[in-house]
N, C-alpha and C positions, 0 to 999 in steps of 0.2 A: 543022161543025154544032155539034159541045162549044163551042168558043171561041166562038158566037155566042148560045149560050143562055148564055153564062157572063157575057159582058158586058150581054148583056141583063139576067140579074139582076144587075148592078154599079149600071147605071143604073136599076134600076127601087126605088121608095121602099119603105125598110123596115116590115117590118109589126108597128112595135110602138107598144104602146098610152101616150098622152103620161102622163106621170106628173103625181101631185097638183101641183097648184102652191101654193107657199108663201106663204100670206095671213097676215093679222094674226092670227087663230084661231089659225094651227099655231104660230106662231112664240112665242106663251105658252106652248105646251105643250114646246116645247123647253128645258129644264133648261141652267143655265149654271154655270159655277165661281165662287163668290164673289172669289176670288181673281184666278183668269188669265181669267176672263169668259169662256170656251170650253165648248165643249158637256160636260157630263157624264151618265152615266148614272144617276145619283143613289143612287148604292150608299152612297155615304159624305155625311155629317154633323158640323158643328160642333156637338162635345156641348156647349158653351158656347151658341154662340147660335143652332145648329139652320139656320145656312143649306150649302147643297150645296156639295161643294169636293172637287178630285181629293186623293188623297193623300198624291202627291208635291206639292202644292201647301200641305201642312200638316203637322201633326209630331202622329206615331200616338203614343197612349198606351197599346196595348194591343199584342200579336199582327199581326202587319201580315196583310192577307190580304182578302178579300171581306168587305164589313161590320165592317172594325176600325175601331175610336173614334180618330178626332181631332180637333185642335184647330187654327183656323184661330190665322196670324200674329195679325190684332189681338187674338183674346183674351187668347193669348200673351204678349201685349204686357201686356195689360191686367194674367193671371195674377200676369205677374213685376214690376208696379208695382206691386201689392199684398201680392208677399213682399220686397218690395225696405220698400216705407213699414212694414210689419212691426215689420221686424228693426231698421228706424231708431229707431224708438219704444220697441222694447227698449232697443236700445243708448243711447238719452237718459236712460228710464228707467234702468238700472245707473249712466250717467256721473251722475244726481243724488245717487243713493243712494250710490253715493262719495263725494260729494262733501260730504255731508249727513253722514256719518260721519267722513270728514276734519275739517269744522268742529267735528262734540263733542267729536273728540279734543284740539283744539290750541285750541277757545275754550270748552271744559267743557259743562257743562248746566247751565241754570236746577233751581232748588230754589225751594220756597214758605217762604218767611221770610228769604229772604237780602237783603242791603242789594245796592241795582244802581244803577250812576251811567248816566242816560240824556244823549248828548250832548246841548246846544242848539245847534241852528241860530245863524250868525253873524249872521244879520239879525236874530233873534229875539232878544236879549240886548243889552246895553249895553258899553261897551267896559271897566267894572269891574265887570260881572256877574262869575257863575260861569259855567261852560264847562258842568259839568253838573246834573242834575236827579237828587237822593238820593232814591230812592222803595225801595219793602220788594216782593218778590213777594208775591202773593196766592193766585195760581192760576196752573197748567202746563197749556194742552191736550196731545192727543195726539199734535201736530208738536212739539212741546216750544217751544214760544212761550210767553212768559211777558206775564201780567197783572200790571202794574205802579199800586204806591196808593203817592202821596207826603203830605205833612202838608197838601197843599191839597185832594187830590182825586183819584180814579182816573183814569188817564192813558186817551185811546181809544185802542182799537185793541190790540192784543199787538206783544211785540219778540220777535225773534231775539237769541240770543248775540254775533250780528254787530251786531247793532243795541246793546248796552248792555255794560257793563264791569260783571262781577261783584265785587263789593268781597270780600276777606279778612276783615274786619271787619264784625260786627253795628251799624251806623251809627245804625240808626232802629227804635225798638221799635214792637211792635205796637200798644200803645196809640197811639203819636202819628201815625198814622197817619190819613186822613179818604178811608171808603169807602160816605161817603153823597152824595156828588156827583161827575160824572163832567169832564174837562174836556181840554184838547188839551195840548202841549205847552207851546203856545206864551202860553197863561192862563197854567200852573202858573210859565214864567218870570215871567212880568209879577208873579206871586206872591213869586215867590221874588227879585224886582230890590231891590235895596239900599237903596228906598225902600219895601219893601213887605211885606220878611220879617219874621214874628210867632214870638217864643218866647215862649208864652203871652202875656203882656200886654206882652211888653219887644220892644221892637226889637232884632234882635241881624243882623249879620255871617257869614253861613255860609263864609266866606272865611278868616276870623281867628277865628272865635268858633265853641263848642259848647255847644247847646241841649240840655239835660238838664232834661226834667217843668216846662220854663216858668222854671228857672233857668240865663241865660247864664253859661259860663265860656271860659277863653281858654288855650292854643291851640283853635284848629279841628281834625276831626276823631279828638277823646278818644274813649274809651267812655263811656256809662254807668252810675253804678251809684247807682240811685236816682235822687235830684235832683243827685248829685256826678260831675264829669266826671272822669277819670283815664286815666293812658295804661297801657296794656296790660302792655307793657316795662318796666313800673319798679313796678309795683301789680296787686293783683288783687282782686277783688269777690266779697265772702262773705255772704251775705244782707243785700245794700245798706251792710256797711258797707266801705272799701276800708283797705289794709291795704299799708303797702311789701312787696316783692314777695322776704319771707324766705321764699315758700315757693310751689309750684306748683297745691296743690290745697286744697281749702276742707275744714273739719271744723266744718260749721256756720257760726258767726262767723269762727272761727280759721282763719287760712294756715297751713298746715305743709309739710313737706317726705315725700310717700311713702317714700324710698329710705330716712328717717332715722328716721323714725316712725309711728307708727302712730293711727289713729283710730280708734274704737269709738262710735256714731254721735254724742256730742257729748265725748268726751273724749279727749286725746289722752295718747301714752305714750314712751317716748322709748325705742321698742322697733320696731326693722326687723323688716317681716311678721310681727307681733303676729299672736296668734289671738284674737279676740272670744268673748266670753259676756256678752251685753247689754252695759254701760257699761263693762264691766271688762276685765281682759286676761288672759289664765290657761296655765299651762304643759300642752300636752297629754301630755307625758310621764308628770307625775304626779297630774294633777286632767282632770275632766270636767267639760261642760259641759253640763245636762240642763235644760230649758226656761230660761234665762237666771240657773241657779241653777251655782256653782261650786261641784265634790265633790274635795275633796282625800283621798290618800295614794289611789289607786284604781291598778288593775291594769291592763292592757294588754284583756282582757278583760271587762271590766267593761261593762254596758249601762245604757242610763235606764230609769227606771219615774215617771215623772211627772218631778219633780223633783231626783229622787235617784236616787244612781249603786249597783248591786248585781251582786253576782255570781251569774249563772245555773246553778254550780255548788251553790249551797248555798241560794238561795232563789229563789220565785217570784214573777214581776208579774202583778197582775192588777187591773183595771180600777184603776189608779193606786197601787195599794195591794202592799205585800209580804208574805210569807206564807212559813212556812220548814212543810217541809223543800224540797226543789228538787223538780224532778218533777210538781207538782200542776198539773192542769186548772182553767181557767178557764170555770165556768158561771153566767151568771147575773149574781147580784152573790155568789156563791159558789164555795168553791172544790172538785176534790171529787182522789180518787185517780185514774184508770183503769187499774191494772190490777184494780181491785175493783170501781169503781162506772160506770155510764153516765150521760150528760149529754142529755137530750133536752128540747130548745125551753127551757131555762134551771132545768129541774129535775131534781137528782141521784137517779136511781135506782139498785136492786143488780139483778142483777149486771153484771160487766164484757161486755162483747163482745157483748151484745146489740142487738137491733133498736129502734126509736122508733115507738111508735104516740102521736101526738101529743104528750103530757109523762109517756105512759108506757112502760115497757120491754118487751118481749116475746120472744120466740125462734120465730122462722122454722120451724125444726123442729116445734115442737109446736102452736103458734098461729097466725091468721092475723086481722091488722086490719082494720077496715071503718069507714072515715069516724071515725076517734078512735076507736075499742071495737074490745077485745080479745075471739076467740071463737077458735073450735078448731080444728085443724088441717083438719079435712074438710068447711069450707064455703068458699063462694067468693063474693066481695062484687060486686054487677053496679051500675054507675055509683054514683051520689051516694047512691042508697036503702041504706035500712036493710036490705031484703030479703036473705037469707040461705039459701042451698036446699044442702041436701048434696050430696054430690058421687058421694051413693049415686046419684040420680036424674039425674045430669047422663051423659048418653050420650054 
């Protein structure tokens, strides 16, 4: 009777109720992994781009756990191609700045006045042109690129140190320079071709020949000195006029030799490390030198007073003038004692050690100033007024 109620419910249909079925509706609301495309509960998010993703399917950046922050592969991806191009951009930037300091060390820096040979291009020159273009700096920007003016015209554009050859020598002065027209390189050759170069009105050879103020001379690259060309090594140039080269530095007109002599701004002496006092040359052992006047037989001690040399033991300076015994104060255009008299605003009053009430003396102790005027000890002066109130009535 059990076994047949028992197969009777085998065969008989279960009583349960059919379950939703899965349409296009449910299947939006079903949450997927961006990643592994499988159902998630949407606990977790790409803090990047905010789509759903399991956790093991991305890489936690906090606390692993319910609701910890991560970060899907592609952003990942993305994250690290952006500290990746970074670091590359650093590291270019550094390799220039190297690089950039490498060059000033081994090809210098531009200077504003210095003579610079810019090359020429070989198509742009003739086959007995010059090679290069003598132009002066003008101006450095702040990449230290240099503005180049030659005798034709200011060159366009700036050069690098790598771009031009800094000459040792001052080539081209600042006057003969032309910085009222602008022009390329390749004019300034045609300028400067063998048919076209101008020293002042003469045709001259930059090759073999040196332009000095419009007068050619020969060799090429002399110095100048004035309208005279001379070579550095065998001459030297002392206010335009030049002079074989007995000596290394100028004393006005004169070459002389420092080590052997000495110059005193236009005279010279035939005295190693002379000591100057205006034109002259003077021993400081036993002369002074007091505004370009020389004081002989003086002391070790000895000070100026104008012109002349005195001893602060036995007399005093005062306003250019001397004055015996020693000791004395300068007031004024007067002199006075202090240990007897006071100096207030340029007039000598008695006695010593007292106070100044304008150009007169007073004592603290028994008086009290008010605006220049002297009054008595038991008043008391209130700002700039004259007013005056005892100090009976002052509570």
């Amino acid at each position: 009777m059990e076994q047949f109620e028992y197969e009777g419910n085998m065969s008989a249909e279960p009583n349960v109720e059919p379950s939703t079925p899965i349409t296009d509706e449910t299947q939006k609301d079903v949450l997927k992994c961006y990643v592994c495309e499988k159902d998630t509960s949407g606990a977790h998010m790409c803090i990047k781009c905010d789509k759903h993703i399991h956790v093991i399917c991305g890489t936690t950046v906090s606390e692993e756990g319910y609701g910890s922050k991560v970060v899907c592969p592609n952003c990942k991806i993305d994250t690290n191609r952006v500290r990746h191009r970074s670091g590359a951009m650093d590291s270019q930037l550094k390799q220039a700045n190297t690089m950039i300091a490498r060059s000033k060390k081994e090809l210098g820096t531009a200077e504003v006045g210095q003579t610079v040979a810019v090359p020429i291009p070989m198509f742009d020159r003739g086959k007995g042109d010059s090679r290069n273009l003598l132009g002066r700096v003008i101006e450095v920007n702040d990449k230290g690129n240099a503005v180049v003016a030659t005798r034709f015209g200011q060159l366009l554009g700036t050069f690098g140190t790598n771009e031009m050859g800094i000459c040792k020598q001052n080539l081209i002065l600042e006057e003969e320079i032309n910085c009222e027209t602008t022009l390329s390189v390749r004019e300034a050759a045609t300028h400067q071709s063998l048919s076209g170069v101008k020293c002042g009105s003469n045709d001259y050879n930059p090759i073999r020949q040196t332009c000095c103020n419009g007068v050619v001379s020969t060799p090429a690259g002399w110095s100048c000195c004035s309208a005279q060309a001379y070579n550095l090594e065998l001459s030297v140039c002392c206010q335009g006029v030049v002079h074989s080269k007995n000596g290394s530095s100028c004393c006005k007109d004169q070459a002389y030799y420092p080590i052997l002599e000495t110059c005193c701004i236009d005279a010279l002496y035939p005295v190693r490390d002379g000591h100057c006092c205006g034109n002259n040359i003077y021993d400081p052992t036993t002369e002074k030198c007091c505004e370009g006047s020389i004081n002989q037989n003086v002391e070790p001690e000895y000070q100026c007073c104008a012109d002349k040399a005195y001893s602060p033991a036995s007399e005093t300076c005062c306003f250019g003038k001397l004055f015996s015994p020693e000791g004395l104060g300068c007031c004024g255009d007067q002199t006075y004692i202090p240990q007897e008299e006071t100096c207030c605003n340029g007039t000598v009053t008695e006695p010593s050690g007292v106070s100044c009430c304008g150009k007169l003396s007073y004592d603290p102790a028994d008086q009290t100033c008010c605006n220049g005027a002297i009054k008595g000890a038991n008043f008391v002066c209130f700002g700039n007024t004259h007013e005056i109130i005892s100090k009976y009535f002052v509570k």
